[in-house]
C-alpha positions in Angstrom: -16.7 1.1 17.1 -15.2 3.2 14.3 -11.9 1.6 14.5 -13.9 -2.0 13.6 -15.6 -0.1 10.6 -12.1 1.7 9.8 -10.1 -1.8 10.1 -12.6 -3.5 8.0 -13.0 -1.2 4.9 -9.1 -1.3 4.6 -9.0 -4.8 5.1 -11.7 -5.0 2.0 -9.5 -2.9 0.1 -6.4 -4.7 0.7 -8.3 -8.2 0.0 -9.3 -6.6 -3.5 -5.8 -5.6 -4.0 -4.5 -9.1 -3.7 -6.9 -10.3 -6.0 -5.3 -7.9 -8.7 -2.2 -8.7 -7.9 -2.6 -12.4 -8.3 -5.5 -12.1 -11.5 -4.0 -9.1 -13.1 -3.2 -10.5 -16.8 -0.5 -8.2 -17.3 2.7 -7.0 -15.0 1.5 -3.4 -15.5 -1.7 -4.4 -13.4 0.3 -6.3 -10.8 2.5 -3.3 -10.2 -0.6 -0.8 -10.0 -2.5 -3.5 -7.1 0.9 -3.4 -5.2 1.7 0.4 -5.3 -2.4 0.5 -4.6 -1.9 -2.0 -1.6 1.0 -0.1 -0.2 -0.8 3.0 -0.1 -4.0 1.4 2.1 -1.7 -0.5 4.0 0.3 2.7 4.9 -3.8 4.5 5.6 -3.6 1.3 8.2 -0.1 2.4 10.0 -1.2 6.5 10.0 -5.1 4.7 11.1 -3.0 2.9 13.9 -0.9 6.0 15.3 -3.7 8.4 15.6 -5.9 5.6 17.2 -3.1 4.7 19.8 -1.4 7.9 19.9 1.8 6.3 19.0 4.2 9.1 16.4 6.4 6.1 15.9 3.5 4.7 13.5 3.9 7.9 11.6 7.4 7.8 11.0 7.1 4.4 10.1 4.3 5.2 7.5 6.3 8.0 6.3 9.9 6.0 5.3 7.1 3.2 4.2 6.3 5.8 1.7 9.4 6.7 0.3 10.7 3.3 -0.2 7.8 2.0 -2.1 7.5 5.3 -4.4 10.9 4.5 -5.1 10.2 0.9 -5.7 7.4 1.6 -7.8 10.0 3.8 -10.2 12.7 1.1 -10.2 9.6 -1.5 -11.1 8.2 1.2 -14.0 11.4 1.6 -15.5 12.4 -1.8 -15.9 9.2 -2.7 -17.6 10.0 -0.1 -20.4 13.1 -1.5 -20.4 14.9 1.4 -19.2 17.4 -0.1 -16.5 
């Protein structure tokens, strides 16, 4: 039962996400919804491993993590036209 609840609230909060990323009037908004869906989506993996007892979720969460921080720099820096 709490898995449904879990699944649904980050489902809700990735929906809303999308609707940032396509609405957002400016490319500053657009990189804040995807960083912002990343993160729920990588609650969703670490939601999935504890839930299935499955580390490999984890460790898939975790290098998920890196690559989008490091994304989100190459992203912020080429808006201020620093690359």
């Amino acid at each position: 039962m709490n898995f449904i609840i879990l699944t649904s609230v980050i489902t809700a909060g990735l929906l809303l996400c999308m609707m940032r990323l396509l609405k957002g009037p400016t490319a500053a908004d657009r990189a804040v919804a995807v960083d912002t869906a990343t993160t729920v989506s990588i609650a969703f993996l670490v939601l999935l491993g504890f839930i299935f007892n499955r580390y490999i979720y984890l460790d898939v969460a975790l290098v998920y993590a890196v690559i989008s921080f490091a994304g989100l720099i190459t992203i912020a820096r080429f808006m201020e036209k620093g690359i």
